[in-house]
Backbone as JSON Lines, residues from 0, in Angstrom:
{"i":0,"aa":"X","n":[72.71,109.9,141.58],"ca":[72.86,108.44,141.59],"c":[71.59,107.76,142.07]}
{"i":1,"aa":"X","n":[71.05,108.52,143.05],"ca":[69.86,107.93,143.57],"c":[68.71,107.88,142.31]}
{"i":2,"aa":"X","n":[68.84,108.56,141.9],"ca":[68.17,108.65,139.92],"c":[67.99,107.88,140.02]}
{"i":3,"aa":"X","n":[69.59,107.55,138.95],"ca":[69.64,106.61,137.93],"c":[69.87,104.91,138.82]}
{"i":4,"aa":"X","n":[69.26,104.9,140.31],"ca":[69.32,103.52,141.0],"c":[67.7,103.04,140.94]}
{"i":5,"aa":"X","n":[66.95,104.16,141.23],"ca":[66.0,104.49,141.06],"c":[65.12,103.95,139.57]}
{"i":6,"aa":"X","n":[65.78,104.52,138.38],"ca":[65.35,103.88,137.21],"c":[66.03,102.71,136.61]}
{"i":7,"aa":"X","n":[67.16,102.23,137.43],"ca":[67.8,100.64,137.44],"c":[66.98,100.13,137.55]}
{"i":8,"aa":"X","n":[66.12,100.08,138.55],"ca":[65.06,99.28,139.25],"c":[63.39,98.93,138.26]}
{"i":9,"aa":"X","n":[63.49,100.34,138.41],"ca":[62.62,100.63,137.46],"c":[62.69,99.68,136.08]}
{"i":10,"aa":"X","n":[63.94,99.91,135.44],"ca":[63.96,99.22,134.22],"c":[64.09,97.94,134.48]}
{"i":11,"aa":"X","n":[64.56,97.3,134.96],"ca":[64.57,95.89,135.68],"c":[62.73,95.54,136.06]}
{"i":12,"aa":"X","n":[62.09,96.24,136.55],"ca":[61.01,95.76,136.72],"c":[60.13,95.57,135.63]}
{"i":13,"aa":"X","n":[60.33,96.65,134.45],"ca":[59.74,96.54,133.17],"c":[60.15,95.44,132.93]}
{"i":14,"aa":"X","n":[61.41,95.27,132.32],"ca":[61.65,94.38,132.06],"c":[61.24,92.85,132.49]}
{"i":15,"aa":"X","n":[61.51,92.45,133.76],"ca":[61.04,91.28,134.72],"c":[59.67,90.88,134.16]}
{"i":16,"aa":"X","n":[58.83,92.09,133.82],"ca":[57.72,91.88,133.94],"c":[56.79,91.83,132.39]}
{"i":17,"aa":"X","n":[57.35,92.43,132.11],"ca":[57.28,91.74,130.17],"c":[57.77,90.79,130.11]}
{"i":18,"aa":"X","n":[59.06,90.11,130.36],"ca":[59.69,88.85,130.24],"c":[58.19,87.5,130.64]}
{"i":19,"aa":"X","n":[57.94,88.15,131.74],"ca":[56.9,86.91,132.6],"c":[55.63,87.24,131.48]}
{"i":20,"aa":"X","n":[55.2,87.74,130.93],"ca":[53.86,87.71,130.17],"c":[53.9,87.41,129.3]}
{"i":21,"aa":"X","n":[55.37,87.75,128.49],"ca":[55.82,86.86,127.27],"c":[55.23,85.44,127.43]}
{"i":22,"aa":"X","n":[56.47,84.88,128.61],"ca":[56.28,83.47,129.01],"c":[54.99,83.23,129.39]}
{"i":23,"aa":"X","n":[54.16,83.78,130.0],"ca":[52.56,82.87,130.05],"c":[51.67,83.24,129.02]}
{"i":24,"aa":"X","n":[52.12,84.2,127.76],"ca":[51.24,84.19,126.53],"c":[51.64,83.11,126.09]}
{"i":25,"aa":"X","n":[52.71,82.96,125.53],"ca":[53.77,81.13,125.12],"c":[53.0,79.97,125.92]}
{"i":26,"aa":"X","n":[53.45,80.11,126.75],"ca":[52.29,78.5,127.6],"c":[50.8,78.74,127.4]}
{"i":27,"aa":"X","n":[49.57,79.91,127.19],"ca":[48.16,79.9,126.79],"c":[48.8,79.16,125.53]}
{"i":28,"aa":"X","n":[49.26,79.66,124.72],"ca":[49.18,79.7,123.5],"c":[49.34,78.2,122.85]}
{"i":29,"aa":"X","n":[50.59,77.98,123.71],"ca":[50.53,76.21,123.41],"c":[49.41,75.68,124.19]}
{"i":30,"aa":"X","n":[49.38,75.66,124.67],"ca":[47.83,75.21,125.34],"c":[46.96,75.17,124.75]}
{"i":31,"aa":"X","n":[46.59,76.31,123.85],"ca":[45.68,76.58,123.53],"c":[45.47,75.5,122.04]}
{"i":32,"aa":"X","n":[46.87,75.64,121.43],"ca":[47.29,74.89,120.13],"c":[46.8,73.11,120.44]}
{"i":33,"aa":"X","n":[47.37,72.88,121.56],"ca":[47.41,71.42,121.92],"c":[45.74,70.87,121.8]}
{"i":34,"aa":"X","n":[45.26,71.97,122.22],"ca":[43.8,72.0,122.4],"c":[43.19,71.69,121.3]}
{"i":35,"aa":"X","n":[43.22,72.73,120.26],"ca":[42.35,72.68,118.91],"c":[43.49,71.0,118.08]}
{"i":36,"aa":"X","n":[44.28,70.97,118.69],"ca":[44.8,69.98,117.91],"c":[43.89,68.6,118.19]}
{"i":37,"aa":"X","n":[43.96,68.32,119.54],"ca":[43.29,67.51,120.11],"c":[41.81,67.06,119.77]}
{"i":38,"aa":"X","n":[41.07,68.5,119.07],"ca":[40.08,68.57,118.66],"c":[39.74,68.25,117.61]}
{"i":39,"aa":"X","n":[40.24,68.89,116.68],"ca":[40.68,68.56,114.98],"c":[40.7,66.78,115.2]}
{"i":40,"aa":"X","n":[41.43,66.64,116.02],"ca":[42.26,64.75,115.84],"c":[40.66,63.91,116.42]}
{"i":41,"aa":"X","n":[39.91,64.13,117.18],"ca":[38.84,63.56,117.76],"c":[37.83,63.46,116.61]}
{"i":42,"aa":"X","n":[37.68,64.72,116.23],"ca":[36.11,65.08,115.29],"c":[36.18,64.05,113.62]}
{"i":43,"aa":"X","n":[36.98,64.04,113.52],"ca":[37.43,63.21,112.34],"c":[37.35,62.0,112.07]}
{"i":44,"aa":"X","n":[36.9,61.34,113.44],"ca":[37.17,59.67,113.49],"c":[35.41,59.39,113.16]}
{"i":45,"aa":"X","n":[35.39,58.18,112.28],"ca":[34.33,57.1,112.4],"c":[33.02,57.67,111.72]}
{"i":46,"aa":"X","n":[33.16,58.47,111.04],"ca":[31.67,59.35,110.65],"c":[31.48,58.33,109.01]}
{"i":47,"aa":"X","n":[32.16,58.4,108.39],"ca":[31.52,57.57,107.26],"c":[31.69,56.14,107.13]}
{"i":48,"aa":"X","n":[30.63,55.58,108.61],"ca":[31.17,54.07,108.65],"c":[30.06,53.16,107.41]}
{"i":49,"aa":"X","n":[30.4,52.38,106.99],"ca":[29.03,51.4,106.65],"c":[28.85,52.17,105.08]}
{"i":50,"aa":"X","n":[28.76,53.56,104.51],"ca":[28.41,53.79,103.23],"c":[28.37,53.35,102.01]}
{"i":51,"aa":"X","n":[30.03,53.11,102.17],"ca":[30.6,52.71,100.52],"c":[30.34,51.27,100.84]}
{"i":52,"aa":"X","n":[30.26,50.31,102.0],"ca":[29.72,48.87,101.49],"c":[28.31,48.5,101.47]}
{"i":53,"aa":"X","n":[27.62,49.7,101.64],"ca":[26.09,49.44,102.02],"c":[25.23,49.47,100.27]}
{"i":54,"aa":"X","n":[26.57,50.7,99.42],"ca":[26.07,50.22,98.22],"c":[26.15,49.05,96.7]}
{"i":55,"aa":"X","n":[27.48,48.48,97.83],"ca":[27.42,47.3,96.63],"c":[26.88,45.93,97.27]}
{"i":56,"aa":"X","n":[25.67,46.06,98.38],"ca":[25.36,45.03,98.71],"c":[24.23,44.22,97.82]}
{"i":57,"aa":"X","n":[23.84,43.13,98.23],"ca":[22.71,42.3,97.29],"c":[23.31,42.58,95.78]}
{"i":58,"aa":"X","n":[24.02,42.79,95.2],"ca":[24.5,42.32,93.33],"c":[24.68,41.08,93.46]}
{"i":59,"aa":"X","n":[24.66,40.55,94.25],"ca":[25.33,38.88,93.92],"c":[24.43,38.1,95.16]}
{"i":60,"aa":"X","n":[23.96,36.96,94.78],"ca":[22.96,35.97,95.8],"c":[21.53,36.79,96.26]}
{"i":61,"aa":"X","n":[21.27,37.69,96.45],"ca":[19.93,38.32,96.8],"c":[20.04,38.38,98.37]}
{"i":62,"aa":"X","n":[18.86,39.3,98.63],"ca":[18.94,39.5,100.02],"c":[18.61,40.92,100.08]}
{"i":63,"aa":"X","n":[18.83,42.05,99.71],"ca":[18.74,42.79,99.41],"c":[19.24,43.79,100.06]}
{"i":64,"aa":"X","n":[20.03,45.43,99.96],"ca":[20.86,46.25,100.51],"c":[19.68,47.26,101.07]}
{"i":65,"aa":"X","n":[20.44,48.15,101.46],"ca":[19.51,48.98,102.53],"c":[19.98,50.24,102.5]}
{"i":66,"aa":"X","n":[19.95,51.44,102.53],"ca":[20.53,52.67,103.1],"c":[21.19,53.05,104.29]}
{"i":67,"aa":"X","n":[20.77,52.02,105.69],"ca":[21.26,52.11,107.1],"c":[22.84,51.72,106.71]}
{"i":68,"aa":"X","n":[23.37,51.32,107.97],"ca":[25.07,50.91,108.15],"c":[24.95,49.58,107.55]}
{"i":69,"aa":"X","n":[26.37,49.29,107.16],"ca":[26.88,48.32,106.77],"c":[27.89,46.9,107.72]}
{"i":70,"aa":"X","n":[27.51,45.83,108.12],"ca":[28.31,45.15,108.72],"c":[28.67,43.66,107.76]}
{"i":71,"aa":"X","n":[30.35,43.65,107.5],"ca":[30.64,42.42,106.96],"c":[31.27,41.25,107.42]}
{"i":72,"aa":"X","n":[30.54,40.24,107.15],"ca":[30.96,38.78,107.46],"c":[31.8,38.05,106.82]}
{"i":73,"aa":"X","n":[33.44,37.51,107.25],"ca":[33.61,36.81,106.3],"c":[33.44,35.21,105.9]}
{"i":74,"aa":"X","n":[33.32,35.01,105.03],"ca":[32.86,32.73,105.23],"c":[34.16,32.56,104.98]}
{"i":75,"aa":"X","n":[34.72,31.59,105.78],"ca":[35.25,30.88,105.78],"c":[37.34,31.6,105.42]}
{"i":76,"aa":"X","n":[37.4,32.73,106.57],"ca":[38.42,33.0,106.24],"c":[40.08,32.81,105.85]}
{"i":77,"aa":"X","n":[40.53,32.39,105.11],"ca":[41.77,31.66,104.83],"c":[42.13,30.15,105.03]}
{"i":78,"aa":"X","n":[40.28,29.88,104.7],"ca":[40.43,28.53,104.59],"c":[39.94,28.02,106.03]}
{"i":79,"aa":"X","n":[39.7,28.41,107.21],"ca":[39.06,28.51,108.02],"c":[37.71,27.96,108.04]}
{"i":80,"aa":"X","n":[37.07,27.4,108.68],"ca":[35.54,26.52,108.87],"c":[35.2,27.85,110.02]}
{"i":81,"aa":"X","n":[34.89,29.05,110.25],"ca":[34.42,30.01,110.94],"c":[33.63,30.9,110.0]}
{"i":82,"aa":"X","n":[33.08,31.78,110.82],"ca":[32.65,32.78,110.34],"c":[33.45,34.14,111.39]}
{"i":83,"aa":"X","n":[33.78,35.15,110.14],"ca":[34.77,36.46,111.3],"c":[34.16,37.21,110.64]}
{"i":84,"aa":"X","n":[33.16,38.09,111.69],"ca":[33.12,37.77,113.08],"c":[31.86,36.85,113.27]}
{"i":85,"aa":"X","n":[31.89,35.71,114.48],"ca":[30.72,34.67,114.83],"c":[29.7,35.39,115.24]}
{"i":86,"aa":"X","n":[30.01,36.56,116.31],"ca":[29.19,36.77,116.81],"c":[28.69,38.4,116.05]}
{"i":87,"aa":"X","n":[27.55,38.81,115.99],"ca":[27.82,40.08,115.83],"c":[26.04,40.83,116.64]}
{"i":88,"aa":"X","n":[26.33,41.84,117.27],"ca":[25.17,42.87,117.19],"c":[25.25,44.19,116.45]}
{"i":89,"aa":"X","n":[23.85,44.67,116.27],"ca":[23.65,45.16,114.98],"c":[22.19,46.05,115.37]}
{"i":90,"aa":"X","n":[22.19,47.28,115.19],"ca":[21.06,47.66,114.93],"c":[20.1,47.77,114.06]}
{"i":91,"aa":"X","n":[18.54,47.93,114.18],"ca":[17.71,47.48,113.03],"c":[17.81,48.02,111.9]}
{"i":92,"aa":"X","n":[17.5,47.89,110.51],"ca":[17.78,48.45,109.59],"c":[19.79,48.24,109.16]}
{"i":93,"aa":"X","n":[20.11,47.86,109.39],"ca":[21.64,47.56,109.25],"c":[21.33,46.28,108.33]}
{"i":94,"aa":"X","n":[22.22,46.33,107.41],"ca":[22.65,45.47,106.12],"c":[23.54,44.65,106.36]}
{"i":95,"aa":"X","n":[23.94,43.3,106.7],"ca":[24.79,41.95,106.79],"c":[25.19,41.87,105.35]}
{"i":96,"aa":"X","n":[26.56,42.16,104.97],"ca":[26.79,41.46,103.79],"c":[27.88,40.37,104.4]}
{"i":97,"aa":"X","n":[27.95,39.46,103.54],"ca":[29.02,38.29,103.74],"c":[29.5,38.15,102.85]}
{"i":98,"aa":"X","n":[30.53,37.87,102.86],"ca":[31.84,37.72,101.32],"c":[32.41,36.45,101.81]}
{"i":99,"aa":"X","n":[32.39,35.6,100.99],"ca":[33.25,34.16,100.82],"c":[34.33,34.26,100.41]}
{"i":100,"aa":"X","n":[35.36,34.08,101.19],"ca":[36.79,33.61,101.31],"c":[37.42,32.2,101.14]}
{"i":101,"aa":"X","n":[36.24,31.18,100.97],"ca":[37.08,30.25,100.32],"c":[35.75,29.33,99.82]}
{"i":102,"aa":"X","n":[36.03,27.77,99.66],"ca":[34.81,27.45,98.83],"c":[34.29,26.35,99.88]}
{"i":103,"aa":"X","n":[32.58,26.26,99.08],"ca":[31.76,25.23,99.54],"c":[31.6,25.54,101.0]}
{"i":104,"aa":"X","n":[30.81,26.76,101.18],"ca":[29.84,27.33,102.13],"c":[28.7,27.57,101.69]}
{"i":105,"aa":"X","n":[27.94,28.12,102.54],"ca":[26.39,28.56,102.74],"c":[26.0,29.71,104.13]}
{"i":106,"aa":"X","n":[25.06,30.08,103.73],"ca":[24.42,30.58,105.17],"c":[23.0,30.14,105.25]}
{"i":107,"aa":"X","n":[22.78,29.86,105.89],"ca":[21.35,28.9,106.6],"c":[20.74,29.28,107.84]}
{"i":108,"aa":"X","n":[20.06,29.72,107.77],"ca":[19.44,30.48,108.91],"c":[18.57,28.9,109.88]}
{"i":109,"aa":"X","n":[19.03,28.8,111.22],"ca":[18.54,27.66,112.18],"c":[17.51,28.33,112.73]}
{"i":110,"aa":"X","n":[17.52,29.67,113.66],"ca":[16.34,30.25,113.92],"c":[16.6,31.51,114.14]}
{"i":111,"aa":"X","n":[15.08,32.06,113.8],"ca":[15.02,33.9,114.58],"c":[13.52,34.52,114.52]}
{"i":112,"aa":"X","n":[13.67,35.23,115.09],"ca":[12.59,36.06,115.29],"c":[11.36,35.66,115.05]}
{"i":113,"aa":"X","n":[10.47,35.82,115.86],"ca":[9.11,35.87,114.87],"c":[8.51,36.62,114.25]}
{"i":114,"aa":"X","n":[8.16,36.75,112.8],"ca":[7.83,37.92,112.23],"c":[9.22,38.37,111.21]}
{"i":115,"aa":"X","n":[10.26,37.9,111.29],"ca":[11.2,37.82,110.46],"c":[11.38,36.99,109.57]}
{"i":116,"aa":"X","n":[11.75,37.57,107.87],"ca":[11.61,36.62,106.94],"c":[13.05,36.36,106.18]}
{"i":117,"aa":"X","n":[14.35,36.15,106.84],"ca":[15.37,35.94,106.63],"c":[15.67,34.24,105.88]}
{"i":118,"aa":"X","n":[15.7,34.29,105.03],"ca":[16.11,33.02,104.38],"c":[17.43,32.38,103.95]}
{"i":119,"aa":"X","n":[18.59,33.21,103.95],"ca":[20.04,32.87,104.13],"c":[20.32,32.86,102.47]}
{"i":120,"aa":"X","n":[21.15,32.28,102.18],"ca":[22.01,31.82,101.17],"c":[22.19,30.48,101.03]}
{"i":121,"aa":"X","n":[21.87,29.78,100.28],"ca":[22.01,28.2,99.97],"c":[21.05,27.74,100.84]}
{"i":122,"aa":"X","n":[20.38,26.43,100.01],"ca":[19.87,25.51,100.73],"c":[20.81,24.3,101.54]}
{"i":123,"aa":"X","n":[20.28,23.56,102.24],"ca":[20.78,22.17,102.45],"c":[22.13,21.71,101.33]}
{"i":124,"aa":"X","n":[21.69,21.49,100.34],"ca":[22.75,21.19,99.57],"c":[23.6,21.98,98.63]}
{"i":125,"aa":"X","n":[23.37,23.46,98.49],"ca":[24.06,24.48,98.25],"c":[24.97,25.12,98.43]}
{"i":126,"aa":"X","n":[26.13,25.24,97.74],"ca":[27.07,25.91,98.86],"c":[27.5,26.72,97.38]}
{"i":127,"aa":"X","n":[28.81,27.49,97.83],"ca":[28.98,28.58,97.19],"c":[30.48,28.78,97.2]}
{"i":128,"aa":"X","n":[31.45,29.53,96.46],"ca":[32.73,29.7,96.52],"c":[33.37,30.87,96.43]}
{"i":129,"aa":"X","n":[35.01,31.07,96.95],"ca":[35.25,31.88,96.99],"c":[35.22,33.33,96.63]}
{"i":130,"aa":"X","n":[34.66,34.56,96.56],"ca":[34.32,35.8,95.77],"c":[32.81,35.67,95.68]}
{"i":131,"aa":"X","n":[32.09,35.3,96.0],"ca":[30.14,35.19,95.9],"c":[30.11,36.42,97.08]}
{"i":132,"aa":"X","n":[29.08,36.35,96.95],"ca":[28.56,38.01,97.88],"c":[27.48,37.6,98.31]}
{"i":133,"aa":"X","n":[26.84,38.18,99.39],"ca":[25.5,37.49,99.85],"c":[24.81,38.84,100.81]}
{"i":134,"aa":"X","n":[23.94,39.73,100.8],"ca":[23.95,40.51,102.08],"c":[22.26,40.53,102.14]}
{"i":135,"aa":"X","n":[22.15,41.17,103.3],"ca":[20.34,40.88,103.85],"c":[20.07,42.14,105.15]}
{"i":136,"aa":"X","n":[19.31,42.66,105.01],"ca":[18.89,44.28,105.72],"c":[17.94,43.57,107.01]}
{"i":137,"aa":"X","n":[18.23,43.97,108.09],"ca":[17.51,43.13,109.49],"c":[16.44,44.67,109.83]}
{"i":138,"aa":"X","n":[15.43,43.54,109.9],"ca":[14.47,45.07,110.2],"c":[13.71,44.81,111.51]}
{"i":139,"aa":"X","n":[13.89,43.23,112.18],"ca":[12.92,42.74,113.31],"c":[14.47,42.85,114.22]}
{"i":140,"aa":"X","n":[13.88,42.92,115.11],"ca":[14.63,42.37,116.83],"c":[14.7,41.32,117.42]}
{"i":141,"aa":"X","n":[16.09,40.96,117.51],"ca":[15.88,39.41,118.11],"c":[17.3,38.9,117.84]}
{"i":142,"aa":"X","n":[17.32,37.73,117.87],"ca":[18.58,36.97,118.1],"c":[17.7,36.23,116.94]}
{"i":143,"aa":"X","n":[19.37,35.7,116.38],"ca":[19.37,35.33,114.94],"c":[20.31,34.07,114.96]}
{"i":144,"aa":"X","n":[20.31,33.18,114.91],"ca":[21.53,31.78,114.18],"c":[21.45,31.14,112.86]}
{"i":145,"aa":"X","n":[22.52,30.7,112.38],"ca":[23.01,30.52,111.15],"c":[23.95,29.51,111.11]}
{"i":146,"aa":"X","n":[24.12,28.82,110.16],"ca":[25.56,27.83,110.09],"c":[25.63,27.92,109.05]}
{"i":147,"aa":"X","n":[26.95,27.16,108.32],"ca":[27.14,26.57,107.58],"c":[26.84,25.11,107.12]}
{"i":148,"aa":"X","n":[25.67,24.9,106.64],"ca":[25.33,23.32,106.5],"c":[26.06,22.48,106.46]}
{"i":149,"aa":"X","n":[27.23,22.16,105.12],"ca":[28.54,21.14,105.35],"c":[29.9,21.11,106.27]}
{"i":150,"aa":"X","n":[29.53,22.24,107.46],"ca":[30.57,22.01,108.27],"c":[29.98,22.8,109.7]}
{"i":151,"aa":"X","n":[28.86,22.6,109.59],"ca":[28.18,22.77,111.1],"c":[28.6,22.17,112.39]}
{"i":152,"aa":"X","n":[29.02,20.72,112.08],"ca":[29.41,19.45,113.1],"c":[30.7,20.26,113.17]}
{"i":153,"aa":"X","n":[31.77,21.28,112.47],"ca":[33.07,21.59,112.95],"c":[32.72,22.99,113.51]}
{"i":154,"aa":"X","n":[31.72,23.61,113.92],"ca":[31.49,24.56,114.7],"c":[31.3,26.05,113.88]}
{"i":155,"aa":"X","n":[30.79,25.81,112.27],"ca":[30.79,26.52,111.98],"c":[29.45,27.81,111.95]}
{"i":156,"aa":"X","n":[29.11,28.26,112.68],"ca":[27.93,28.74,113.38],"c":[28.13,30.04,113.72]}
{"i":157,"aa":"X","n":[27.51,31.09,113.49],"ca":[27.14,32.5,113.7],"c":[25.73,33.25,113.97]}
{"i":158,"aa":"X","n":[25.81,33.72,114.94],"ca":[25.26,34.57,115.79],"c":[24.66,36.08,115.3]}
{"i":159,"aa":"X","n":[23.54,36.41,114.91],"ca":[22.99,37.75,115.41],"c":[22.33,38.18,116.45]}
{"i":160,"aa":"X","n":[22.38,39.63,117.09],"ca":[21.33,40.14,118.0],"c":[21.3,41.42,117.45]}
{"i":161,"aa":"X","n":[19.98,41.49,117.1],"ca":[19.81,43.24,116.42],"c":[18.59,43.62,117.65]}
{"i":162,"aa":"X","n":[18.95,44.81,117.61],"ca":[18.51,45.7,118.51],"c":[17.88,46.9,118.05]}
{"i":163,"aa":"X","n":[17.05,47.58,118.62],"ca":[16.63,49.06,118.51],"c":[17.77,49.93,118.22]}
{"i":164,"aa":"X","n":[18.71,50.26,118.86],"ca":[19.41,50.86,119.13],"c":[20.58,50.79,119.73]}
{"i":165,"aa":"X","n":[21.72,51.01,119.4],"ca":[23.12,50.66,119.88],"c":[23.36,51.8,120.43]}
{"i":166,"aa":"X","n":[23.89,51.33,122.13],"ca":[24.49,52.45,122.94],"c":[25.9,52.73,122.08]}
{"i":167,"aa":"X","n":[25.59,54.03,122.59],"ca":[27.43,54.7,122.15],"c":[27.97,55.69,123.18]}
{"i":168,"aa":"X","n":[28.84,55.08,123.14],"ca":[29.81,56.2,124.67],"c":[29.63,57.55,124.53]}
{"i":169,"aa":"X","n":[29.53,58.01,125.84],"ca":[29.59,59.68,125.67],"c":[30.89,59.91,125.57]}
{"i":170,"aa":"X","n":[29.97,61.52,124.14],"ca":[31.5,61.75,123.68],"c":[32.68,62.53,125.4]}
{"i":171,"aa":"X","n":[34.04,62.21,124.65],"ca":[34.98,62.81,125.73],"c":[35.63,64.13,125.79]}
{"i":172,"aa":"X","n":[36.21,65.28,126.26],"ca":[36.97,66.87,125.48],"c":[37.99,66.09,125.49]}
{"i":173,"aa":"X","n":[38.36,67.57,124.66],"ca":[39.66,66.93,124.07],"c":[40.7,66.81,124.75]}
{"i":174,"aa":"X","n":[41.87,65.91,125.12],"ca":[42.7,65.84,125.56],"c":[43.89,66.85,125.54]}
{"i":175,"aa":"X","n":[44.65,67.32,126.52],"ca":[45.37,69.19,126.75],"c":[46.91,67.68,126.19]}
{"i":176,"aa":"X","n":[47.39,68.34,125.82],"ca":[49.02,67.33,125.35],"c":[49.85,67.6,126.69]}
{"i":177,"aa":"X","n":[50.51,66.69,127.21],"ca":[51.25,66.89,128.57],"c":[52.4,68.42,128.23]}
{"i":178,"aa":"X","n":[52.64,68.25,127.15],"ca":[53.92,69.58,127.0],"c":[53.28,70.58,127.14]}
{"i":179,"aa":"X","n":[52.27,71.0,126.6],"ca":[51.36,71.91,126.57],"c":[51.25,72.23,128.17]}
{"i":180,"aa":"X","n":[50.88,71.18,129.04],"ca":[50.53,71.96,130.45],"c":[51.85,71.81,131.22]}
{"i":181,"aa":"X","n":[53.08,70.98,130.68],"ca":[54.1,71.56,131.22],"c":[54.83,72.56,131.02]}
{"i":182,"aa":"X","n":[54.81,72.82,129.76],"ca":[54.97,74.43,129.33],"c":[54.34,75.91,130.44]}
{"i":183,"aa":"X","n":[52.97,75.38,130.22],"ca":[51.95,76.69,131.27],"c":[52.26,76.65,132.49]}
{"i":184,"aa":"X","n":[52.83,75.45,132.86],"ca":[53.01,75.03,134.36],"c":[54.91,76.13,134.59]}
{"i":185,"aa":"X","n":[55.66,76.17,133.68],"ca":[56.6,76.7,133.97],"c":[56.46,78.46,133.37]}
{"i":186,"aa":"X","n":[55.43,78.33,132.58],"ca":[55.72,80.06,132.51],"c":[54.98,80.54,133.35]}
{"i":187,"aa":"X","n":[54.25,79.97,134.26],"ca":[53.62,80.74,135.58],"c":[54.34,80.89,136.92]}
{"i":188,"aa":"X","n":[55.62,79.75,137.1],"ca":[56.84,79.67,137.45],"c":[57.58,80.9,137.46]}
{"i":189,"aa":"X","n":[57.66,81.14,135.92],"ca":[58.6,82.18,135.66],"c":[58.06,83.52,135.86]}
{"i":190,"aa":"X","n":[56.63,83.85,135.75],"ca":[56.45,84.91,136.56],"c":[56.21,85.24,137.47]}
{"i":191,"aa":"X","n":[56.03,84.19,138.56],"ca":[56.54,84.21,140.1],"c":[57.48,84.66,140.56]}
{"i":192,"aa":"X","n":[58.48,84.11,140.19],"ca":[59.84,84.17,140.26],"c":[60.65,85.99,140.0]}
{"i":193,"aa":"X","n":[59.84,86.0,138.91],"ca":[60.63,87.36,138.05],"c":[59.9,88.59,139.3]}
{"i":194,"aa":"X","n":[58.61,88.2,139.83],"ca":[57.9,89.41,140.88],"c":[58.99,89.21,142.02]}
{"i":195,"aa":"X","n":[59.4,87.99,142.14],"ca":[59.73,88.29,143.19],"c":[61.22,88.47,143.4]}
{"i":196,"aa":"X","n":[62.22,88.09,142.76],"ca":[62.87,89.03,142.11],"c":[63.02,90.41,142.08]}
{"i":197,"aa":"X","n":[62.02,90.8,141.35],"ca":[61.78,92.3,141.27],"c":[61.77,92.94,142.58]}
{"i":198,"aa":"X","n":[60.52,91.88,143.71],"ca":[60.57,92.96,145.07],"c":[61.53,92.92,146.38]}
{"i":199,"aa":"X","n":[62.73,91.99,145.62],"ca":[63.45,92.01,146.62],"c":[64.52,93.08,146.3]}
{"i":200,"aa":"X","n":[64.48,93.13,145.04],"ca":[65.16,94.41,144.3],"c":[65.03,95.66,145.15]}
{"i":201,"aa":"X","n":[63.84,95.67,145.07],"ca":[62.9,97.07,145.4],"c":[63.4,97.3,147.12]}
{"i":202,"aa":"X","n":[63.06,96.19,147.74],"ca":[63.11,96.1,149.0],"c":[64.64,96.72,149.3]}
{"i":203,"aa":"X","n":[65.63,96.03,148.96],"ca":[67.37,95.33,149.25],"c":[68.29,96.14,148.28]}
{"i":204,"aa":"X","n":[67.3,96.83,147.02],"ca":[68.86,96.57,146.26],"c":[69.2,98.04,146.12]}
{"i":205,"aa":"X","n":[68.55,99.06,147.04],"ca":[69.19,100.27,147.62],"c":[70.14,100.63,148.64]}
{"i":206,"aa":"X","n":[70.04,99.59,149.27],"ca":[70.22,99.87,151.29],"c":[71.78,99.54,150.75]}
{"i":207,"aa":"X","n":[72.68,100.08,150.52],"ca":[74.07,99.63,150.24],"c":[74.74,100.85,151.51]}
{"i":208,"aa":"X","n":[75.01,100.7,152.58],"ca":[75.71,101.41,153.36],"c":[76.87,102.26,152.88]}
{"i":209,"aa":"X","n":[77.87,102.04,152.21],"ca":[78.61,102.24,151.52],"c":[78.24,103.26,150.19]}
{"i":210,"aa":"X","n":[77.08,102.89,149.64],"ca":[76.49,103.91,148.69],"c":[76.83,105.31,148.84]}
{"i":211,"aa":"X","n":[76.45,105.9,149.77],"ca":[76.59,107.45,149.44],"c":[77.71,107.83,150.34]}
{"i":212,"aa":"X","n":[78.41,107.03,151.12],"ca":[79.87,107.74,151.1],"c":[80.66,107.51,149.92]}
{"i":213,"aa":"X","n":[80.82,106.31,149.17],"ca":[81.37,106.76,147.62],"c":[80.99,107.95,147.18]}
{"i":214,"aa":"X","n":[79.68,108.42,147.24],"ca":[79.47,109.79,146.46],"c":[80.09,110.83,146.92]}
């Protein structure tokens, strides 16, 4: 009997103890999943910004397109006396196209740079209507203003600042998914538990007083 109490234990400890490695291969493993998921989901964002509008710029009004990024302006959105967006920064070599959204606008350049030869869209008495296209490649540094000639007095006015270079956040790792580390967090639990378990087994689960006078 003392054997087969002997390999009770025994098998109980195998057991206990495969059970617990199961459970913390399962929690790496999601972990590990949450991980490359997280990764996959990050790497994917924002890489082909500016392309596909950088090549249908300048077909319509002049100004001319560029190879750098693309940023668009709209005139006069839904009937709106604005420009969206008023304000914008922009690094050098970046292409401004503007698309008209409704009628009898312009772009008119008030001032910029020195050494910059930006001439806008419409004169003084020019304006333009809904679906016209207008875009222009910034190659100097500086702060840039613009209005709309027939509705300047209603605030219709936009803003450039092009720059060398636009900061960009450092990139971040990837984010672990909360299940993922509550998962790992309980199968390390569970093989705590199962050792110790096991050594109280080991310790306790012979000493039965009674044991070998039954025999």
């Amino acid at each position: 009997m003392e054997n087969d109490d002997a390999l009770s234990r025994r098998s109980f400890i195998r057991a206990g103890t495969a059970g617990a490695a199961a459970s913390m291969a399962a929690g790496t493993a999601a972990a590990q999943e949450g991980t490359e998921t997280a990764t996959s989901n990050g790497t994917a964002t924002g890489t082909p910004t500016g392309t596909d509008g950088g090549t249908a710029t300048g077909t319509e009004g002049g100004g001319g397109g560029g190879p750098g990024p693309t940023e668009t302006v709209t005139v006069g959105p839904g009937g709106s006396l604005v420009f969206e967006p008023e304000e914008l920064t922009i690094e050098t070599g970046t292409t401004v196209q503007w698309v008209w959204d409704s009628n009898m606008h312009n772009v008119v350049p008030t001032s910029q740079p020195e050494g910059a030869n930006w001439e806008g869209e419409g004169e003084q008495g020019t304006t333009f209507d809904a679906g016209h296209e207008y875009s222009h490649t910034f190659d100097t540094t500086g702060s840039y203003e613009y209005v709309c000639t027939p509705h300047e007095s209603a605030g219709m006015i936009g803003t450039i600042e092009v720059v060398e270079n636009l900061e960009t956040p450092a990139p971040t790792g990837p984010a672990v998914p909360d299940s993922a580390k509550t998962l790992g967090v309980g199968a390390a639990f569970a093989m705590v538990a199962t050792l110790l378990i096991a050594y109280f087994f080991l310790q306790f689960g012979g000493d039965n007083p009674g044991h070998d006078d039954e025999e």
